[in-house]
VEXDRENMAR-234404 format. One line per 4 residues: for each residue x, y, z of C-alpha. Coordinates in Angstrom, 3 decimals. Last residue first. Example, Ala and Ser with C-alpha at 12.3 -4.5 7.8 and 13.67 -1.06 7.14 Angstrom:
2
13.670 -1.060 7.140 | 12.300 -4.500 7.800;
This chain:
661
-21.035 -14.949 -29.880 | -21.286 -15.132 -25.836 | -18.615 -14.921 -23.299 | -17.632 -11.447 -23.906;
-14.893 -10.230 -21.934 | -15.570 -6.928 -20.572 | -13.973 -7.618 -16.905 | -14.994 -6.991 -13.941;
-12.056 -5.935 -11.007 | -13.114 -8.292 -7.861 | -11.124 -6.977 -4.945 | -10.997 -10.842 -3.808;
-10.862 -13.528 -5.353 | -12.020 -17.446 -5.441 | -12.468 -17.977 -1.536 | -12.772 -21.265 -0.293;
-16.179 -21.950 1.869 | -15.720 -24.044 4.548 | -16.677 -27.850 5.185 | -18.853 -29.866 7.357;
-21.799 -30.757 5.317 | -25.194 -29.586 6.737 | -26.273 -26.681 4.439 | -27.505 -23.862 5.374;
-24.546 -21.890 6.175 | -25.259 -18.425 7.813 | -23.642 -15.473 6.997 | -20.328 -13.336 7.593;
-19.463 -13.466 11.192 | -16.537 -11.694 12.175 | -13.701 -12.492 14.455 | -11.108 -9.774 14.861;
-7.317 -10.300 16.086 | -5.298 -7.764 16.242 | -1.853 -9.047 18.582 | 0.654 -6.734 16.700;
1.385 -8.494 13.419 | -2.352 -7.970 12.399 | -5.235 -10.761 12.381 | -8.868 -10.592 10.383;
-10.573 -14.106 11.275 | -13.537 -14.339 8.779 | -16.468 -16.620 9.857 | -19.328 -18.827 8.041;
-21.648 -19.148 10.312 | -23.359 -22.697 11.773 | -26.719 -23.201 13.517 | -28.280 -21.981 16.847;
-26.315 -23.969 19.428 | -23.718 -22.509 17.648 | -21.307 -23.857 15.326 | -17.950 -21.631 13.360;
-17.014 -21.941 10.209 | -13.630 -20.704 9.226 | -11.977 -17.891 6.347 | -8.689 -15.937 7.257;
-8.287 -12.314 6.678 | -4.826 -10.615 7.215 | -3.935 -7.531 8.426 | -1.407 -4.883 7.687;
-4.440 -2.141 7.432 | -2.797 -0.699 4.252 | -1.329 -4.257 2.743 | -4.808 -5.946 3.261;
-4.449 -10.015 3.238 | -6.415 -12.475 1.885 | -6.870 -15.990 3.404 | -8.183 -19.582 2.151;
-7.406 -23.011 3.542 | -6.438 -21.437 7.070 | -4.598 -23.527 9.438 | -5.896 -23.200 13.026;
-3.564 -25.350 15.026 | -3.085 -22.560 17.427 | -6.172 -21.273 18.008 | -6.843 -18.268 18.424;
-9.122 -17.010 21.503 | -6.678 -14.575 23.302 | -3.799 -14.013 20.584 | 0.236 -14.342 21.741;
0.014 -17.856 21.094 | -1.093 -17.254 17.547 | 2.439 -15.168 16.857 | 1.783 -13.715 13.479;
4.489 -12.563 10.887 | 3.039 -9.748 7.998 | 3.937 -8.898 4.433 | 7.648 -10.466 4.217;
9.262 -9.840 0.914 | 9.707 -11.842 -2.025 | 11.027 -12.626 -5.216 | 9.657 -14.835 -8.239;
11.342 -15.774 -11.523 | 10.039 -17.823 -14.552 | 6.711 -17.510 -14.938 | 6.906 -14.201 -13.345;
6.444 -12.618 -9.649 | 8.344 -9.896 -8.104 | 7.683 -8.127 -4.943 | 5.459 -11.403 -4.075;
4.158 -10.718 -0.461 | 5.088 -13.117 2.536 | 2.802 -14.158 5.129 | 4.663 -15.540 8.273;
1.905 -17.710 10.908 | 3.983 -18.315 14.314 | 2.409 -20.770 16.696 | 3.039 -23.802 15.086;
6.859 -23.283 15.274 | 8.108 -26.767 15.013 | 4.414 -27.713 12.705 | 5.641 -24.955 10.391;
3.282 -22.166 9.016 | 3.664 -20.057 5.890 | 1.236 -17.802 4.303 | 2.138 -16.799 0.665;
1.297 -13.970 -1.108 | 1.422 -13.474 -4.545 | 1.372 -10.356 -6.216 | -0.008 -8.396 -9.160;
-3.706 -9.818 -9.606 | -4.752 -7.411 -6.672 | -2.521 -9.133 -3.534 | -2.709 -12.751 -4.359;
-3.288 -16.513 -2.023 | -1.036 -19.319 -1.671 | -1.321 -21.682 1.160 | 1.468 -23.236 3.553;
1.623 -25.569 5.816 | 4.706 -27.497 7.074 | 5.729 -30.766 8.384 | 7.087 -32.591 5.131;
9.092 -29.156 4.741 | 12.008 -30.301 7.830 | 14.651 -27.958 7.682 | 12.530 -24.803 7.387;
13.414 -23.122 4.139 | 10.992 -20.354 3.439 | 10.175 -16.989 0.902 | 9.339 -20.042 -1.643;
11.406 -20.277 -4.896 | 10.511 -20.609 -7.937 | 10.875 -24.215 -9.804 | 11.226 -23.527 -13.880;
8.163 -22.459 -16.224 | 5.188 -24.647 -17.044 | 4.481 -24.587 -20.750 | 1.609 -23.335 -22.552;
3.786 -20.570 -23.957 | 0.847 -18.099 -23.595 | -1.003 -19.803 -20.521 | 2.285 -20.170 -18.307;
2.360 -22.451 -15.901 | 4.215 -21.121 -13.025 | 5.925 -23.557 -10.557 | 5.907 -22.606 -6.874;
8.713 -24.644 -4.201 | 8.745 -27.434 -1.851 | 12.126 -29.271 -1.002 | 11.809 -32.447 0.547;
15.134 -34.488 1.876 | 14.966 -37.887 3.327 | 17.175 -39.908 4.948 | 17.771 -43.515 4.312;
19.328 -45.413 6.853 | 20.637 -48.629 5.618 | 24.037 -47.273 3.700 | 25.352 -45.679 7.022;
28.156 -44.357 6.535 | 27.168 -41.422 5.309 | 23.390 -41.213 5.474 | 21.475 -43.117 2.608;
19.449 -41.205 -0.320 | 15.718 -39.918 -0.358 | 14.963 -37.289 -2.573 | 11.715 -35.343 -2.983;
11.247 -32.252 -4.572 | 7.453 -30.582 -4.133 | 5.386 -28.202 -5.797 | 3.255 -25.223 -5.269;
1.420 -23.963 -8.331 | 1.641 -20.703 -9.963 | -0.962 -19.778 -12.669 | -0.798 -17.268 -15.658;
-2.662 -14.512 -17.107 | -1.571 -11.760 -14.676 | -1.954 -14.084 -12.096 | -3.681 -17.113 -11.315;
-3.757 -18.958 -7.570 | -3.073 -22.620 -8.014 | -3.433 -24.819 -4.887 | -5.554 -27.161 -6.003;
-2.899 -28.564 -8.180 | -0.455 -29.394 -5.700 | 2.295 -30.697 -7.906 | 4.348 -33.678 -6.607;
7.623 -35.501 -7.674 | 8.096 -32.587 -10.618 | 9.944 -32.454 -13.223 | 6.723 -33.189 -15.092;
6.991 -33.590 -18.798 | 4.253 -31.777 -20.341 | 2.457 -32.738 -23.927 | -0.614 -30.480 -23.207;
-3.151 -32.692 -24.491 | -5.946 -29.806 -26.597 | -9.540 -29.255 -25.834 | -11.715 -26.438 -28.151;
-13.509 -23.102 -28.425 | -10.414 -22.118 -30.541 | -10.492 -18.901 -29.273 | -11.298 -19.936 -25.738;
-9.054 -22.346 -26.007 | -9.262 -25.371 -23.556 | -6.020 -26.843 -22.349 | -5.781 -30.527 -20.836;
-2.621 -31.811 -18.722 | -2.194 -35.437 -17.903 | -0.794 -36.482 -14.598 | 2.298 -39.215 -14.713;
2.848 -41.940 -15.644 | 3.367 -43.908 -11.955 | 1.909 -47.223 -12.886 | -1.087 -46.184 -10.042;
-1.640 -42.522 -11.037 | -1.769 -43.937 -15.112 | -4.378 -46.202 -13.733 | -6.059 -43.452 -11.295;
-6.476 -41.049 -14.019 | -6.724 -37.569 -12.738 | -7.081 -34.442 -15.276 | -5.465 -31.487 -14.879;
-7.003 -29.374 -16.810 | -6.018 -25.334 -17.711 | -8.676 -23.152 -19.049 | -7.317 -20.776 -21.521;
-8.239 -16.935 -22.143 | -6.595 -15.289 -25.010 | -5.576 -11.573 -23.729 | -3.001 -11.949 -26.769;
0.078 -12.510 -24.196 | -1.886 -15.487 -22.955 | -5.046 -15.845 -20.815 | -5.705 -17.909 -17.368;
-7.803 -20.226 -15.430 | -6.905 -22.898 -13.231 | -8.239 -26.713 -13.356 | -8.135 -29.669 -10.712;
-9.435 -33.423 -11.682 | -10.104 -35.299 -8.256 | -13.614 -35.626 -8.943 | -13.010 -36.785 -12.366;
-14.295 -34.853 -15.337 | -15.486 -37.479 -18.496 | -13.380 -36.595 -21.885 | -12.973 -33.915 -24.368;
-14.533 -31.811 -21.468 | -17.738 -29.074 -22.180 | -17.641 -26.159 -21.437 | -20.644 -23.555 -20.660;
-19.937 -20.036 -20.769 | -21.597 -17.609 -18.496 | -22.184 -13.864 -18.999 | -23.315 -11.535 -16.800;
-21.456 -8.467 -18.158 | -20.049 -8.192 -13.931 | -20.010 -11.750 -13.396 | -17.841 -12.951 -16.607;
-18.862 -16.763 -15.854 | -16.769 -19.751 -17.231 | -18.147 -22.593 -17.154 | -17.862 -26.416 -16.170;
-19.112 -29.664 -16.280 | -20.245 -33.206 -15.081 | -18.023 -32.893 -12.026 | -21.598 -33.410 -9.742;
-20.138 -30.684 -7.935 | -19.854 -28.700 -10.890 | -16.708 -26.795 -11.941 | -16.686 -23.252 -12.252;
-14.397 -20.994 -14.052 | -14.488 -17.204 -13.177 | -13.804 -14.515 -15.196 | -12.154 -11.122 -14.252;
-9.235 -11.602 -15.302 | -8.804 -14.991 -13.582 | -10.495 -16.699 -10.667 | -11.251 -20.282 -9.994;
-14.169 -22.140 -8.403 | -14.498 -25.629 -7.274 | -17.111 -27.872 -6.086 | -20.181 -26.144 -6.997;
-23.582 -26.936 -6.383 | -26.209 -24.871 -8.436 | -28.503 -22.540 -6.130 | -28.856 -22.872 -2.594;
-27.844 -19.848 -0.757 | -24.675 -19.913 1.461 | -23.805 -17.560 4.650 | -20.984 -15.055 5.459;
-20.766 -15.712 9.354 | -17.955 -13.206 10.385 | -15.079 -13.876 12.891 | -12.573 -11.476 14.025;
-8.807 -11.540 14.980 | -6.575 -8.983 16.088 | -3.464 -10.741 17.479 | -0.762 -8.162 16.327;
-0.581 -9.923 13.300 | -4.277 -9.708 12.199 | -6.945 -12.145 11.214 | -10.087 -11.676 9.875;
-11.690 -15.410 10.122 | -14.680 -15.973 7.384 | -16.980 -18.338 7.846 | -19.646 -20.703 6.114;
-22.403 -22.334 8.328 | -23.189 -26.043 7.891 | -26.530 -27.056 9.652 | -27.901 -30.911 10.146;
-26.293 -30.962 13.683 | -23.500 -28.401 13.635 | -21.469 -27.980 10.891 | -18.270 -25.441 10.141;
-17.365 -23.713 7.677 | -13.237 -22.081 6.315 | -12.402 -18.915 4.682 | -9.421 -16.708 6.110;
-9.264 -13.024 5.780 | -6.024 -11.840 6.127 | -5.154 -8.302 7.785 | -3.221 -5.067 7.271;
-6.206 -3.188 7.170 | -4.580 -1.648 4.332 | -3.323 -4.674 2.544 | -6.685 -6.355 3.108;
-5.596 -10.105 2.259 | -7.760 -12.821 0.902 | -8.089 -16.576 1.895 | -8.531 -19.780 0.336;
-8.187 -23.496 1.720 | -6.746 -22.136 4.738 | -6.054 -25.200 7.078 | -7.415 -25.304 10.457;
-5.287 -27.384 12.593 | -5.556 -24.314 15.794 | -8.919 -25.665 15.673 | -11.293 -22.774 16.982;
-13.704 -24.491 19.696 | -13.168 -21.814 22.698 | -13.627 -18.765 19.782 | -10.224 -16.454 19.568;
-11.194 -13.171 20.604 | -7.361 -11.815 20.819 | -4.707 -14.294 18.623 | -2.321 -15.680 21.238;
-1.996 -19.014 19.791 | -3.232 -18.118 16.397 | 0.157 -16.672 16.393 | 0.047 -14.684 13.367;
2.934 -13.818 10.560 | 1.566 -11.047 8.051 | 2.797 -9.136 4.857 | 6.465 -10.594 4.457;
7.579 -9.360 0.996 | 8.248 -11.585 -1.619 | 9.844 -11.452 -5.031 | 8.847 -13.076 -8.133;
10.557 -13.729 -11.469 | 10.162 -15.759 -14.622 | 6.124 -15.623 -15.210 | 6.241 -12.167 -13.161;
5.506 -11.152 -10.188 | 7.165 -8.344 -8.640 | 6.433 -7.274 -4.632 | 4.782 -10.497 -4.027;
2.979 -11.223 -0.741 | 3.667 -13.107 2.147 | 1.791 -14.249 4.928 | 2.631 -16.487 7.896;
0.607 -18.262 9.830 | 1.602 -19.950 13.251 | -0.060 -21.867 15.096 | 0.329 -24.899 13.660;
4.456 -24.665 14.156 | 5.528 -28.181 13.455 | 2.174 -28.872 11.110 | 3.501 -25.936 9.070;
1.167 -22.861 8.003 | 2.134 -20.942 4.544 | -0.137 -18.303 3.185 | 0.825 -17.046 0.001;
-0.452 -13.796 -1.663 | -0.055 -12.474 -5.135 | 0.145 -9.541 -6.385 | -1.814 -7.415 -9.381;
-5.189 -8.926 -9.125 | -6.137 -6.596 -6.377 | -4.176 -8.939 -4.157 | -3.929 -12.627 -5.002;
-4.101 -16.195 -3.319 | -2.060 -19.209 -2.671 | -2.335 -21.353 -0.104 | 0.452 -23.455 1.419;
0.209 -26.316 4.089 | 3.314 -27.878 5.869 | 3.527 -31.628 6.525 | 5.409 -32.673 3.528;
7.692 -29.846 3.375 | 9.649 -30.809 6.477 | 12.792 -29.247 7.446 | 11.127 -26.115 6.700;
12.332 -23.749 3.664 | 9.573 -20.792 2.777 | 10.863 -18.107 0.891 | 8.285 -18.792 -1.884;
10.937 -19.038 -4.534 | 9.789 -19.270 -8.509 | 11.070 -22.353 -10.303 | 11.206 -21.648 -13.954;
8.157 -20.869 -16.712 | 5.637 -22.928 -17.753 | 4.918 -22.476 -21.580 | 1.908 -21.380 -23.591;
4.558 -18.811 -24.516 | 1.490 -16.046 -24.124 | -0.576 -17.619 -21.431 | 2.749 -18.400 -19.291;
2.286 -20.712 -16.897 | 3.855 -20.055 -13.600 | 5.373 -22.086 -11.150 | 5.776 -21.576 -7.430;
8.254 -23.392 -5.071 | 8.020 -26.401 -3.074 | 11.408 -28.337 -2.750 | 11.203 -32.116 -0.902;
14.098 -33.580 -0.298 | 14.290 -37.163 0.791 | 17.234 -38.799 2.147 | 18.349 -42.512 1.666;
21.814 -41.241 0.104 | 19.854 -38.992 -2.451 | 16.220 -39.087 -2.959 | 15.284 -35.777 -4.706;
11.322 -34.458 -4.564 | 10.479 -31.279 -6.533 | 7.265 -29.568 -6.016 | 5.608 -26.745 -7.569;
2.723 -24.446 -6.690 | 0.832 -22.745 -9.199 | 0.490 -19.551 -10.537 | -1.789 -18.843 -13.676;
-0.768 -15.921 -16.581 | -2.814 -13.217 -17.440 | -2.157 -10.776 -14.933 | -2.653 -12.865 -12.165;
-4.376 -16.185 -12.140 | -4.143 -18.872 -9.158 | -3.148 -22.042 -9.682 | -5.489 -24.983 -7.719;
-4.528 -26.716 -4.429 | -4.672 -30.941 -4.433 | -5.339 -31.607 -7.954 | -3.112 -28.574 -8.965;
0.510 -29.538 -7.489 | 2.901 -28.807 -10.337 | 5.544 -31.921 -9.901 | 9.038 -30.247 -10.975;
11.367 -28.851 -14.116 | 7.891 -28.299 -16.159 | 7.694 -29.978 -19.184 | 5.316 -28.615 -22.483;
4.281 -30.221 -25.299 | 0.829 -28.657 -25.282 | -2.475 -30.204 -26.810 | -4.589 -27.652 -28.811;
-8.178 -27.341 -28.282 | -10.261 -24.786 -30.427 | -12.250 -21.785 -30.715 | -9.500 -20.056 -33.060;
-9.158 -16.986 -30.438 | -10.916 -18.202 -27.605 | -8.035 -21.028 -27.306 | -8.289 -24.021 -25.173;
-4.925 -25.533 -24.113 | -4.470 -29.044 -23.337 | -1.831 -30.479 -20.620 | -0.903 -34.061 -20.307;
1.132 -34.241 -17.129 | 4.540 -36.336 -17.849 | 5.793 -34.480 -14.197 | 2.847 -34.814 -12.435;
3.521 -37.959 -10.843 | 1.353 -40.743 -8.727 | -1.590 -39.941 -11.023 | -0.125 -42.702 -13.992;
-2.621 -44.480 -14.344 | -5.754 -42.758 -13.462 | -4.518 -39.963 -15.714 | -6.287 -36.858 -15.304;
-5.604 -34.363 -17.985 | -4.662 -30.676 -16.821 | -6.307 -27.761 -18.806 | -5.524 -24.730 -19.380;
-8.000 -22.247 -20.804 | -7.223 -18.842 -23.389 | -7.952 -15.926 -23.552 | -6.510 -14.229 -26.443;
-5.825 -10.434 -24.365 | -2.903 -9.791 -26.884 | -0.587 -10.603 -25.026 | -1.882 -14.318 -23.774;
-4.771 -14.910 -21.788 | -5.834 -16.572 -18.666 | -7.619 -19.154 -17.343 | -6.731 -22.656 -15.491;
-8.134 -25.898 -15.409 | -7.604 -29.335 -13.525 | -8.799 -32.618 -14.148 | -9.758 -34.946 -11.679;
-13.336 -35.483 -12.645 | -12.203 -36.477 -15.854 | -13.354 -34.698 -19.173 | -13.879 -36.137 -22.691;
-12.047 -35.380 -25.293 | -11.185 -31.830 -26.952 | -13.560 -30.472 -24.460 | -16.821 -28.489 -25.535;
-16.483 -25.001 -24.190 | -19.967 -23.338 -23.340 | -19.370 -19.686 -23.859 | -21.885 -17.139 -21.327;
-22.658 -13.600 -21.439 | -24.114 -11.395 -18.431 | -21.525 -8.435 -19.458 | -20.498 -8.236 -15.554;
-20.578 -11.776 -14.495 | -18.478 -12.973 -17.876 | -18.613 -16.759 -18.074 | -16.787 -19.154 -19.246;
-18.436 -22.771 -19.756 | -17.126 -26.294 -19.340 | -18.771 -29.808 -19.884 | -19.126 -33.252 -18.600;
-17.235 -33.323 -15.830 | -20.671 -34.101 -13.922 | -20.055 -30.912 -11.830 | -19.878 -29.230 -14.446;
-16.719 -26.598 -15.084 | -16.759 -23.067 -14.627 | -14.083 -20.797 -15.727 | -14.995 -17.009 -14.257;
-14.531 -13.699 -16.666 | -12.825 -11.008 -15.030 | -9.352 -11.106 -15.861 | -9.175 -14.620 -14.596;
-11.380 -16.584 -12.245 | -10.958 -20.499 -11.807 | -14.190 -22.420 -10.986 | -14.936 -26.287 -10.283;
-17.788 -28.409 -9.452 | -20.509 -26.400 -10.502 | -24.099 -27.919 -10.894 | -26.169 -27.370 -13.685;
-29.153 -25.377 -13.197 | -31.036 -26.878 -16.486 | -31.349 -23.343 -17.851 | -27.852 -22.059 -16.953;
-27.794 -19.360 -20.102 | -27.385 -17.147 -16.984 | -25.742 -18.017 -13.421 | -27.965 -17.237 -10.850;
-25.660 -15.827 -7.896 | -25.992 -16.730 -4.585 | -25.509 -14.180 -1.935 | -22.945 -13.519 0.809;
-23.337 -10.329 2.734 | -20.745 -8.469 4.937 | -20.208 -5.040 6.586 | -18.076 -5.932 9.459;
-17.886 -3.388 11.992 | -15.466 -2.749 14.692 | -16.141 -0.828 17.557 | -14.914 3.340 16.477;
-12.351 4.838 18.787 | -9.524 3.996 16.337 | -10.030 2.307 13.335 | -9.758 -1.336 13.631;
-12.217 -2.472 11.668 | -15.235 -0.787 9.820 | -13.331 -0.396 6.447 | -13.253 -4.343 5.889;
-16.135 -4.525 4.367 | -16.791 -7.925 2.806 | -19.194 -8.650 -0.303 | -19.368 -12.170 -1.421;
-20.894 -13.170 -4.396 | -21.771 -16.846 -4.544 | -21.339 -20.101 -6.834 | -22.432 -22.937 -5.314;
-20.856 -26.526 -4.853 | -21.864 -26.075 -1.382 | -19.464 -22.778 -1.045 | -17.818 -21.444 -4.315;
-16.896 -17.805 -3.816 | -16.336 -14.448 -5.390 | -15.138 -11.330 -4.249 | -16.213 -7.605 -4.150;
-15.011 -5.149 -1.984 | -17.208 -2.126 -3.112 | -17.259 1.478 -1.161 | -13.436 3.103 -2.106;
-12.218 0.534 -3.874 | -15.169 0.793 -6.389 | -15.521 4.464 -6.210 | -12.834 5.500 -8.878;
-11.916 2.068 -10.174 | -11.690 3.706 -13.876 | -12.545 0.527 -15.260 | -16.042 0.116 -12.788;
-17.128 3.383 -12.230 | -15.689 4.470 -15.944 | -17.490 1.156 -17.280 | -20.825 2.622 -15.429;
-20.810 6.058 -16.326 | -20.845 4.722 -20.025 | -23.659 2.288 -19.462 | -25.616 4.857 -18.031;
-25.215 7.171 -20.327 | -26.506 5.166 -23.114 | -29.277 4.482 -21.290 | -31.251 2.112 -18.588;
-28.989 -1.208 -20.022 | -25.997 -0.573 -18.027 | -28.005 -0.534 -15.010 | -28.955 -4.256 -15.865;
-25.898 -5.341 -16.129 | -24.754 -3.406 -13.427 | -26.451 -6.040 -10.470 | -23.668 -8.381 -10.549;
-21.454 -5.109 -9.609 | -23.290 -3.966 -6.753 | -24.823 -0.731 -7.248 | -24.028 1.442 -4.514;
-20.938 3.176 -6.187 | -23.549 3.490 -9.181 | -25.695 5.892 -7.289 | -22.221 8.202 -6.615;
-21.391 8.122 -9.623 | -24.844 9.391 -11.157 | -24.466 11.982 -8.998 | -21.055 13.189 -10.101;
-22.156 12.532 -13.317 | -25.213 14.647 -13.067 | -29.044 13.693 -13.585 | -30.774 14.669 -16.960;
-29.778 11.347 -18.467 | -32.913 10.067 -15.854 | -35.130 12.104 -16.170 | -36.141 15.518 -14.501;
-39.512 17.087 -15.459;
């Protein structure tokens, strides 16, 4: 009789190829065998790029797996097929179903913090462990995190203190680290050279380290300058490093919308749209990334305008809260939902450059409400709605972690999630107080140790007029952060005119140094930046890519790829340049607040909601630089709130993290 460690590798492979990787925990536990076969399926990513595109998603406060197959699309003489499903996962160790406000994902393992802001918790999908954090004081619904891990895999959280007084700047940011290592909270004395922009678009994780956006404004002779760039913190040097370029320069940075994202946990991915040019969405993604150093590659520039398929009521406005990029398809995925009567449907927009575009109804189950969800390593950190608290989830051991703040979460608070040079993970708060926001102090800046199972005030002096929180992608530990420069000085001659100069740009907070690293540059430089849109997004947790959009050329999307990307340097190259006017169906003010882009296909995916008469779907728009353009429907949204779903990651790598002692 034939049993089950009687059955061949090759055969056994091939079972586990089907297994989804939320389910593995309980494969791993048939035999010895098993469990082996299973980290080789999984580490050895021999079938899992090949049959499972895994990513993770917070949509109605809820924390959901999302698997989309992109290998159905344009391929010729075949229709295109999505293969998509969005489930709910049940987060363990989650007895009293707390709801998620928050997650940041890094090396695996998934930062979750409580909706109430009362609490954190990592968790580790894949080992099904869990680590509630208790904060070092008492979280704010406007703080931020951020995991990663330093060097020696020490994971470590970041976390960015709200201060209600002093929330107009993020320059004098308070900034605690958590460390796994010694289980405790440490507060950081760190100052990035510009505003780090988390509460409004959280870091993004890569390799460790968290990317966020950065943003220096300069008034000079009545003229404002706003500079975004992205900003890394270092995991390691618990230390942000130096301005990284995004190669994006409108006249306007105010008005332009950037979204940060990753590729296979190895890139990242920015997607930059710019009120001027709606239509347009451009993609880059990093060919280095490092905390000191990024460069860019263009990966994708759309014209929603002229995008093929486009749907009659697609907002060329749309802005990409998250979005993932299918480097082979050569498309971005971008997340967004839409509402209809009493029903909210989640969507996913595959978009491609050559005015391909797709949209795919992904769906929501009802489980524990999340508000935000962030991606590192592997982990993901999850915030509840409710912004009582957070965890961290490792969804392939199927572990959570439960954290709770050293003071009360605000709303408004934004986190990222990242690990230091000793593969430390940290959680990274920023935490909104609306007193120290109105005096002008400044943001501050929480860190929660994984090691340390503690809070600590990062002791960070902004240089920085604005940091985009929210839109921090992480990345090889650390997250990057748009930010924004603005200066305002009098013309010439002409002492009562002021003119204004922006200048937007990604800062890198690193999770070893704890400090956020100098202003990077953006792959753009559009004369006016206050009227541009861009979002950040990764290419495999070794890039960023960046999708750019400008309000005077709303029809042209450019994604540029990171072809280096470090705390403190960042180059670029362009990934992919979109003319939406050229796409039948696209909108042109579609700006996507999530996107992911496939370097092989040249596509990129954008995420929307779309209404019927019979409910709402969540849609992906995948779009190439030659007119693709694919709609697909993902899944229905059951919920009636108008709002799409922002993805966390995509390629989902699990990581062995253990969340639990």
């Amino acid at each position: 009789m034939t049993t089950i460690s009687d059955l061949s590798e090759d055969l056994v492979g091939e079972i586990l190829s089907w297994v989804p990787f939320t389910s593995l925990t309980a494969v791993r536990s048939t035999c010895k065998k098993w469990n082996a076969l299973s980290k080789n399926h999984i580490f050895g990513r021999k079938t899992a790029s090949r049959n499972q595109f895994l990513e993770f998603m917070v949509a109605d406060s809820r924390v959901c797996s999302l698997r989309l197959d992109l290998q159905g699309i344009r391929n010729d003489d075949v229709e295109d097929y999505v293969d998509s499903s969005m489930k709910q996962i049940t987060i363990p160790n989650n007895d009293d179903q707390v709801e998620i406000s928050q997650v940041y994902h890094c090396d695996g393992l998934l930062l979750c913090i409580a909706k109430d802001n009362s609490r954190l918790f990592v968790w580790n999908p894949y080992l099904g462990q869990t680590k509630w954090i208790q904060p070092r004081n008492k979280f704010h619904k406007y703080d931020r995190f951020a995991l990663g891990y330093d060097n020696n895999r020490n994971h470590k959280i970041l976390r960015f203190l709200y201060d209600e007084e002093n929330n107009e700047s993020c320059r004098r940011t308070h900034i605690d680290v958590y460390d796994f290592s010694s289980d405790s909270w440490r507060v950081l004395d760190v100052n990035p050279d510009c505003d780090i922009i988390p509460f409004y678009l959280s870091g993004v994780s890569l390799k460790g380290n968290t990317y966020f956006f950065g943003q220096e404004v300069t008034q000079a002779s009545k003229v404002t300058n706003i500079e975004t760039c992205l900003l890394c913190f270092d995991f390691t040097t618990e230390r942000f490093g130096p301005r990284l370029p995004l190669l994006f320069h409108p006249p306007c940075p105010s008005f332009e919308t950037v979204t940060l994202s990753w590729v296979r946990d190895e890139k990242l991915a920015v997607l930059y749209n710019h009120y001027v040019t709606s239509e347009i969405l451009e993609l880059r993604i990093s060919t280095k990334i490092e905390p000191n150093a990024v460069l860019w590659s263009s990966f994708l520039t759309v014209d929603m305008s002229v995008v093929n398929g486009l749907p009659d009521d697609f907002s060329m406005y749309f802005e990409a809260k998250s979005f993932f990029i299918d480097e082979e398809k050569k498309v971005v995925v971008l997340f967004d939902s839409k509402v209809i009567e009493t029903c909210r449907y989640q969507m996913a927009y595959i978009v491609g450059d050559d005015g391909y575009f797709k949209s795919v109804n992904i769906g929501v189950n009802d489980q524990v409400e999340i508000s935000q969800v962030y991606h590192c390593d592997g982990l993901l950190l999850c915030i509840a709605k409710n912004n009582s608290s957070l965890m961290v989830w490792n969804p392939y051991l199927g572990q959570t972690k439960w954290i709770r703040p050293r003071n009360t979460f605000h709303r408004a608070d934004s986190f990222a999630l990242g690990y230091d040079n000793n593969r430390n993970h940290k959680i990274l708060r920023f935490l909104y107080d609306a007193e120290r926001n109105r005096t002008g102090q400044g943001w501050v800046i929480d860190v929660y140790d994984f090691s340390s199972d503690s809070w600590r005030v990062l002791d960070v002096n902004a240089d920085w007029d604005e940091l985009f929180y929210q839109s921090g992608v992480s990345l090889k530990g650390n997250s990057y952060f748009f930010a924004r420069e603005v200066t305002t000085e009098a013309e010439v001659g002409k002492e009562d005119l002021l003119v204004t100069e922006i200048e937007d740009y990604l800062l890198c907070f690193d999770v070893t140094t704890e400090r956020f690293g100098p202003r990077l540059s953006l792959p753009f430089n559009h004369p006016s930046p206050i009227f541009e849109y861009l979002t950040l997004s990764w290419a495999r947790d070794d890039k960023l890519a960046v999708l750019y959009s400008h309000y005077d050329t709303s029809e042209i999307y450019e994604i540029w790829i990171s072809t280096k990307i470090e705390p403190n340097a960042v180059s670029w190259s362009t990934f992919l340049t979109v003319d939406k006017s050229l796409i039948n169906g696209f909108s042109t003010f579609y700006d996507p607040m999530s996107f992911f882009i496939d370097e092989e296909k040249k596509v990129a995916v954008f995420f929307d909601i779309k209404g019927t008469e019979t409910g709402c779907y969540q849609i992906a728009c995948i779009i190439g630089d030659n007119g693709y353009f694919k709609s697909v429907n993902i899944g229905v949204i059951s919920n009636s709130q108008w709002k799409q779903g922002k993805l966390v990651c995509s390629s989902y790598v699990p990581s062995l993290v253990q969340l639990q002692d």
